[in-house]
Each structure stands twice: as C-alpha cells, then as structure tokens.
N, C-alpha and C positions, 0 to 999 in steps of 0.2 A: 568596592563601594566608594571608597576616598578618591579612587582613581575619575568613579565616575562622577560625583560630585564637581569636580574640579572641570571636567568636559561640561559638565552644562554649566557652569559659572563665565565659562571662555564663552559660550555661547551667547549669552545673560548679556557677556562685556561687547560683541561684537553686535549685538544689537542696540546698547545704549551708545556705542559711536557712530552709527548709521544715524540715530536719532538727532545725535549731536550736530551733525554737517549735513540734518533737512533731508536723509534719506532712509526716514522710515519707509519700509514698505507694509505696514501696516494699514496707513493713508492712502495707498494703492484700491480704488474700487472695484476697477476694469481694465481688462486686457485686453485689445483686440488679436484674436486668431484667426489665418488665414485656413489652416490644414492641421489634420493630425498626423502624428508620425508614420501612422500605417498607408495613409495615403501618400505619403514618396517613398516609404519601401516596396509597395508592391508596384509602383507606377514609376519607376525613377525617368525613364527617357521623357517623358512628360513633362517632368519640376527639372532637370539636369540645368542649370543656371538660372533657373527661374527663384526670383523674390519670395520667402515664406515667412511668416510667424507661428510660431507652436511655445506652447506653455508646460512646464509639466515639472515632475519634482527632479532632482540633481541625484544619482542614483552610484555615479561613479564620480572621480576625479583624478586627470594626472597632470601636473603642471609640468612644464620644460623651460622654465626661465618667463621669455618673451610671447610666450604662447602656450596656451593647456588643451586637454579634450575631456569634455565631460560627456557623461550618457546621460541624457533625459526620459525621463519614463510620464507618458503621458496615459489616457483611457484607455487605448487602445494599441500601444505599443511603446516601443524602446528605440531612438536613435544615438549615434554620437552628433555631440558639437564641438568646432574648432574655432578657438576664442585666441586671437592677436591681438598684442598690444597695440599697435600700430594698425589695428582695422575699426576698435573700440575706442581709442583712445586713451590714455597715460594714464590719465585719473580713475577712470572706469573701470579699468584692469586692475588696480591697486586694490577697490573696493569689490571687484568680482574675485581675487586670491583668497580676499576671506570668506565668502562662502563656505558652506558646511555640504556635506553630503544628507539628503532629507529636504534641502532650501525647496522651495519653487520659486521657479525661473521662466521669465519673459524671454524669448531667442524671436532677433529677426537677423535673415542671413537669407546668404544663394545657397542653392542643394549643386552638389557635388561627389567626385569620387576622392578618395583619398590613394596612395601609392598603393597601401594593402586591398585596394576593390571596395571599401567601403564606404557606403551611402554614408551623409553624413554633411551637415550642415555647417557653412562658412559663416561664422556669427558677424554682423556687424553693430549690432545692439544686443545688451545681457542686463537686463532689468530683475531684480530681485522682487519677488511680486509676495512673499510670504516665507520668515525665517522661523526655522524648525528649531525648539529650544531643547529639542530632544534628543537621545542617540539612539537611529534607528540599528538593529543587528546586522553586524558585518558580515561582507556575504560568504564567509568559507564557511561559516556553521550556522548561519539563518539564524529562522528563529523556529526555534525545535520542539518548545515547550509546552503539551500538547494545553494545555491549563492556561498560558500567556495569551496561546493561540486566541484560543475562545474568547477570552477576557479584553483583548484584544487585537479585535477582529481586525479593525482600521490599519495595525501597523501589521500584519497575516497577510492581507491582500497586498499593500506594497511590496514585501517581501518573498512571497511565494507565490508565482505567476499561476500555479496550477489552481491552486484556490480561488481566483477570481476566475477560472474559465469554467471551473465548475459551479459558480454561481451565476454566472450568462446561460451556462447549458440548464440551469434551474429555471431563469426566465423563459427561457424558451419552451421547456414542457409546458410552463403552465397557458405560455396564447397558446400554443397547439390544442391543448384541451379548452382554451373557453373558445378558440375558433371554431372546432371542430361543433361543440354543445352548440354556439351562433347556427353554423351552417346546418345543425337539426332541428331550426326553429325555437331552439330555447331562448328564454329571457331570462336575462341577470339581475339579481336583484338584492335589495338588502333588509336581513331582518334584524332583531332586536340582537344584542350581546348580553346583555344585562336584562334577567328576567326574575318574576316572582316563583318561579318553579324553573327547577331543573330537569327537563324529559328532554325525549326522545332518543335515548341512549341508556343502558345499564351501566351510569359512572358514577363519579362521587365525584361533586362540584366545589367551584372554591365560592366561599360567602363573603359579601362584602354588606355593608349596610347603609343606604338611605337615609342620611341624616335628618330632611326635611319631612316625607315622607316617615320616616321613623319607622321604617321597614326593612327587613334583610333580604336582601336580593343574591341569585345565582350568574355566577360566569356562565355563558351558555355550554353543556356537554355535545350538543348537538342543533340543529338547526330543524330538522326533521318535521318538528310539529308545526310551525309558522309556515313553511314552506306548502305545507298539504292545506294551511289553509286558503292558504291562493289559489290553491287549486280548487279548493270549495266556494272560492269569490269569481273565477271564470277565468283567470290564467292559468290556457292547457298545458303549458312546459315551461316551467323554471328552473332555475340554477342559482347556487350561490358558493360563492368561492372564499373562504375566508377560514382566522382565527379558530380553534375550539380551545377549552380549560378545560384541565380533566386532573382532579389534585390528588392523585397517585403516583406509584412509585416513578423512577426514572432511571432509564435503560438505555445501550446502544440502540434502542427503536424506540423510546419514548420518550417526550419532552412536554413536559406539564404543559405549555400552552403548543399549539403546533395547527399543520393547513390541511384543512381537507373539503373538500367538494361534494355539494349533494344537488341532487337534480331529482325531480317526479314531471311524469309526462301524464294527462287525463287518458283514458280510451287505449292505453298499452301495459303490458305484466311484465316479471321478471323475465320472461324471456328477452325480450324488446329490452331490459338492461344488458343482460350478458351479450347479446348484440352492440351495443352502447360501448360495454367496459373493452370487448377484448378491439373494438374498434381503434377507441381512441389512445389505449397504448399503445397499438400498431402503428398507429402514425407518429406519434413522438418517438417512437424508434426511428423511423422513417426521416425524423426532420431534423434528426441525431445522428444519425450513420447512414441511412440511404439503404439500410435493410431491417429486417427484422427477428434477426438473429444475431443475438449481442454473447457477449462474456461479461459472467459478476465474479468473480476474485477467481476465476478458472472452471468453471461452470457453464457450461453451454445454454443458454435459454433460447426456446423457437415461441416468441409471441406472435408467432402467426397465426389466424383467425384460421376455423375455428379451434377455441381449445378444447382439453379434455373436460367431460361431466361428470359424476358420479353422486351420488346419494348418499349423506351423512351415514345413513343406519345400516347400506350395502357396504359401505367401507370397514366400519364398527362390526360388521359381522363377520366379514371377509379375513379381518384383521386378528381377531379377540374368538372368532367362533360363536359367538353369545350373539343373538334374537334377540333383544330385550322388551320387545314389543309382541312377541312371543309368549312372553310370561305372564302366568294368570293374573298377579298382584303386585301392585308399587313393594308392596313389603318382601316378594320374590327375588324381583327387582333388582332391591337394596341389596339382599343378602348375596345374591350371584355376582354383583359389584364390589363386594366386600372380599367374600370369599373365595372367587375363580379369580378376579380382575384386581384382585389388591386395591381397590381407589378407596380413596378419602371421602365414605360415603356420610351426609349427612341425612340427620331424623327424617327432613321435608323433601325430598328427594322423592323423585318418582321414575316413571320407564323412560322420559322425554330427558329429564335432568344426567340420565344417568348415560344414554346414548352420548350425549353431548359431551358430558365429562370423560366418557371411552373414547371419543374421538379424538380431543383434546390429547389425552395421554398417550392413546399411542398410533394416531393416524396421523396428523401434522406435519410430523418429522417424516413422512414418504413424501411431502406433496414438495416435488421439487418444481418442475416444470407448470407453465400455468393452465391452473386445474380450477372448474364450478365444485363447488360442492353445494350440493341442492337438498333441499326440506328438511330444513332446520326441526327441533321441537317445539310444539305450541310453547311449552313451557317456557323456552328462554328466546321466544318470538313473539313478545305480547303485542305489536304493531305490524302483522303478517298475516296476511291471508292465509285461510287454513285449505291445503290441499282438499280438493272435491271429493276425491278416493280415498282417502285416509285423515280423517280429522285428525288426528292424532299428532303431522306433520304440516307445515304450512311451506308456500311455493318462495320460497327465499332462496340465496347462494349464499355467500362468500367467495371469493377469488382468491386464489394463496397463488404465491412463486416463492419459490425458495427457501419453502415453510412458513412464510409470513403472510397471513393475511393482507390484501391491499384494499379491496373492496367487500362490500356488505351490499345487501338490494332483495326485496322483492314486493311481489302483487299488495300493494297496501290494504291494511285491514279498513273494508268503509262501512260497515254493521256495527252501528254504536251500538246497539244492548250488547253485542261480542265485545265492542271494544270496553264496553265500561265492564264488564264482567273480570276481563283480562285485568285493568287497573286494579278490580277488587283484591285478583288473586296476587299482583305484585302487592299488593298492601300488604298482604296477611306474610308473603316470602318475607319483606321490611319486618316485620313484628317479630316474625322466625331468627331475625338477626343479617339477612342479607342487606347490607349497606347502597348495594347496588341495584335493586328492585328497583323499576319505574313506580313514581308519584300517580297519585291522581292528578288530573286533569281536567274539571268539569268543563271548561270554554271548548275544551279539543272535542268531546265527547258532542257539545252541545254544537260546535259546526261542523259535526261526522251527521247529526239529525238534521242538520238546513240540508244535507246530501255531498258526498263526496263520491263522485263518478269511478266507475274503475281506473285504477291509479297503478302507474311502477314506477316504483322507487328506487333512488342505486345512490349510495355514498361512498366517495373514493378518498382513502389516506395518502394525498399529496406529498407528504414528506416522503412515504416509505417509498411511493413510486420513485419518487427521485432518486434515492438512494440505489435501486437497483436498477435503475437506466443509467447510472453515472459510477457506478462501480463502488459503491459506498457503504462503509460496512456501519458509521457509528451515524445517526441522527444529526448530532451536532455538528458535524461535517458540513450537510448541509442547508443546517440555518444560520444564518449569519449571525444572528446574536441568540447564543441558544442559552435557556435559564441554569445561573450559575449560584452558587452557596457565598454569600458576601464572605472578601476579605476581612479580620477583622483588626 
C-alpha cells in the first residue's frame, strides 16, 4: 500500500509540472480524429503512408533512449505507436517520457510496417489529452478480483478485452429483438416506473415515497398492466423494453433491478407468442454466430423453431405418477403432496397450487433444451385465460433452457368479473401470508369493462437470455453495473 501511495503521488507531481509549463491537459476540450485503430489494421494497404489521428489510452510502454513504442488502446482496438525524438521534437519527447501507462493520448503520424510486420503508427505529434492519477493493473495478473471487477466496471473493460465484447454482443441481442418486434408491427413504448400499486407480477416491490404527494409509491415489478391498457385505448401491438425492481433475494440469475421485455398484440393468443419467442431467439442466435446451434459451458442447445411443448400437469404426472387434478379434494391434494411427494405443503394450497409446486421440484431440472411448458394453474395465473376444456388450467407457457425460465406469455384474461374475482382470491392468498399475491387493481378491472379484445401476451427476461447466448453463467457478468453491498 505505501508502495502504492507513492505511485499516485509521482503521478499527483507529474501532473502539477505539466500545469506549471501551461500543459495542462485537462484544458484539452477536443481532439480531432481521423480513424480508429481497427480501421488500419484491418485495411492497412489503404492508410500504408497515409496521414492519421487516433486517440486512445497508453496501454503499454517501452522506451529506447531516443525513441519509445507505446500501444494505444482505443473503442474499438489496440495498435503500436513509434515516437522519435527527432520526429516530435526535443522538448515534446521530454514531456511525452513522462507519461504514465492509463494516460490518453492524441497521435498524429503516417501508418506503417515495422521490421517485425507490424501495423503501427509513425507519431509525429503525441498530445496528452487526459492524465490517469491512477494505477491501472499490470497485465501479467489483470485484474482478477471478481468483487473489483464489478465494483469497477470502468477499469474491467480497459483491462479485460473479453468483457467488453460481451457487452457489444449484449447490445446487439437487444436491436435484434426490438427490430425483430418493429418488423411484427409493434410499437415501443414507455410506461410508468414509479406506481401507486405493484401488479402485474407475483413479486415484492421496493417502496419509496412521494414527499409532495405524501404517498408511498412502488418500483415497477412488471409493466404488464399499463401495457394491456393500450391495448384497451386502440394500440393493437406494443412493446416495452426496459428496467424491473423486484426486492428479493439475489442470485447468479437474479439482480434486484434487471431488463426485460414485454409485448401484447389485440386479436392473437399464446400460441401467436411461442411463435414470437422461439423466433426471435433464433435470430439473435443467427446475428451471433450465423446459426442456431450454440454451446453454454459445454451443453449443446438446438434453438431452432419449432421447440418442444408439453403441459405443466403431463410433465408432474409423467414425472411424480400423481393426477392431482384427479383427486376428489384440495385436502386429498394436500395430503398426496405431503405424504407420496414430500413438498412443503401449505394450509391454502389447492390441486393447481400443488401441480405447480410438483413441477417446480422435480420437473425444472429435466428442461434442458428449449421446451413450452403450457397451462399453467388458474391459481398461480390470475391474469390468464382460462383453458376452454379445463377451467381448471389457463392457456399460458413459460419457456425454460437450461432449467431456467426465460420467458412467461399467455391468452390475456379480458372478463373483468373473472378478473376481479381472481384479484379477490389473490387478496385472501396475501391475508394467508403470501407476500407475493397480486393487489387489487380497480383502474385495471375498470378498463377490462371499457373492453379489452382478445389479447397474447409474452414477457421475455432479457438478462437471462443474454447469459445463455453469450455463455454466461453469473448475472452480473452481464450487466455492467450490477447491484452491489456498499463498501463501508
């Protein structure tokens, strides 16, 4: 630590002598750039003695007396520069030896080969445009620490080139998916973040409060309910790509705040989403590798359309042997879930609750490849059409890969007396002790009665997609600032 102290104090002094002889480069507003690095490495016969300016941080350094070569690391790549005294001038040179590795630096120069074959820039100007009072990690041991990392994203992408190309291949999923939603006719759009109710999800929201207003307001859990109301105001396909809060625990797959995607089209059903969903992963595969057959940590995945289907209560029977829809009484039910199936059955638990919860413990862990799973229970579907054939189920999926959920969707429920019935009974689940029961509603209920058209619905978890298009096992990997426990 003394050691380092001492390096950023040298650093401290060599910036108050720059100040001293009028070359702050803090007073530096603008640079002009002609080229970035990657356009004369991949082009060199093109720039080979041609004029250039590129900017970018000092990444390397070796001097040799009368002449040094640094690496420049810019947005979009890494070259060498060769810096003479006798091409900068006497005095220039003097004040470019001090330079730090981390600086950024102005280069203008001819492109060139070097004896070893390499590209690489003949400086004739080297302008200090922004000195680093930092010490970034030297490069035999990086920066390792997976806690720094996160903490500090900023110096993670300087130093580990993998990391920023996995957050370009993050940008790039997400136009794939709002181009793809564009070219189905959807519109984009923005709803509220900050509500007086938290619905359209079974979460637990984080509270802030309305000082003015003198009211406690919710981070949004979901977007779901504002969006169907557009669809009850006469926009037939919307989308909205953004933010959720959801103040639970946190996991390699969870991050209190994180991105996900939700779309309802008028006049189409879940089917018309699981069309939707295994689409537009297929093409982010596609815009990613040029097929649709990837590797996640040595796992073979075939996202090619279409995928596998199956029915929540076929899988739970398939799986466990147990009907549970079969059974005369919720309190049959209960005891067959208790007693054959060992689960953590609670008092309010019924034949819906208890499928769900079967499926959960021991069907999940099969769904490797990606698989619908179809007709959720009324009970934990309270904004879901209820299958025509079996009230008992509504026409909904989920999409798993890899055991992970990515996607949720179906036939939206548009029968307010159904739907407010459904709000009743998540009331009484909340009263029971479930923390995660949907609120009432009455504005949502009251523009399900202006009319809400047949509607599908489909919400996509944006992070987790990332993660298994990019090979990514923790969350955090791929958000760049992902929520941390302050230092203290």
């Amino acid at each position: 630590m003394e050691n380092l102290n001492e390096l950023l104090q040298i650093r401290r002094d060599k910036l108050a002598h720059l100040r001293e002889i009028g070359k702050d480069p803090f007073k530096i507003e603008k640079y002009e750039r002609t080229n970035f690095t990657k356009d004369i490495l991949t082009a060199f016969e093109a720039f080979e003695g041609k004029p250039v300016r590129v900017a970018g941080r000092i990444m390397a350094k070796r001097d040799m007396g009368k002449a040094s070569f640094i690496d420049v690391l810019d947005s979009e790549g890494r070259i060498q520069v060769y810096v003479r005294k006798d091409a900068i001038g006497e005095e220039d040179y003097e004040i470019f030896k001090t330079y730090d590795i981390g600086d950024i630096v102005g280069i203008a120069g001819t492109v060139f080969k070097t004896q070893k074959d390499e590209i690489s820039i003949k400086s004739t100007e080297v302008i200090l445009l922004s000195k680093s009072l930092q010490v970034l990690p030297e490069k035999w041991h990086g920066l390792k620490d997976q806690e720094i990392r996160y903490r500090q994203r900023y110096v993670d992408l300087i130093v580990n080139p993998e990391v920023k190309e996995k957050f370009l291949m993050r940008s790039k999923i997400i136009k794939t998916m709002k181009n793809y939603f564009d070219s189905e006719g959807f519109l984009e759009v923005d709803t509220p973040i900050l509500s007086t109710l938290a619905g359209g999800a079974a979460a637990k929201p984080f509270v802030t409060h309305h000082n003015t207003l003198d009211i406690d307001m919710y981070m949004r859990i979901a977007n779901e309910l504002y969006l169907k109301r557009l669809i009850v105001g006469g926009f037939d396909r919307v989308y909205e790509m953004g933010k959720m809060f959801r103040n639970e625990g946190m996991s390699i797959k969870h991050n209190p705040e994180y991105t996900a995607v939700e779309l309802y089209a008028a006049f189409e059903d879940y089917e018309y989403m699981m069309k939707l969903t295994e689409e537009v992963v297929a093409k982010c595969c596609m815009e990613l590798y040029g097929k649709t057959v990837i590797e996640f940590q040595g796992t073979t995945l075939d996202f090619t359309p279409p995928w596998r289907r199956f029915s929540m209560h076929d899988l739970v029977e398939q799986k466990t042997g147990v009907n549970f829809y079969a059974l005369a009484t919720d309190e049959e039910a209960r005891q067959v879930g208790k007693e054959k199936l060992h689960l953590d059955v609670e008092k309010h638990y019924t034949k819906g609750h208890l499928v769900n919860l079967a499926f959960e413990e021991f069907c999940e862990s099969d769904l490797i490849q990606p698989t619908f799973v179809l007709h959720h229970p009324v009970e934990v579907s309270p904004l879901a059409k209820r299958n025509p054939d079996n009230p008992a189920i509504t026409n909904r999926f989920e999409a798993f890969v890899n055991t992970w959920e990515i996607a949720n969707a179906f036939s939206e429920l548009n029968d307010p007396i159904d739907q407010k019935q459904r709000f009743e009974d998540q009331l009484k689940q909340r009263e029971a002790g479930d923390e995660e029961a949907h609120v009432m509603d009455d504005d949502f209920v009251n523009a399900l009665e202006v009319g809400l058209p047949p509607t599908g619905g489909l919400g996509i978890g944006v992070d987790r997609l990332i993660m298994l298009l990019t090979d990514t096992t923790s969350i955090r990997d791929i958000i760049l600032f992902p929520t941390m426990k302050p230092i203290k």
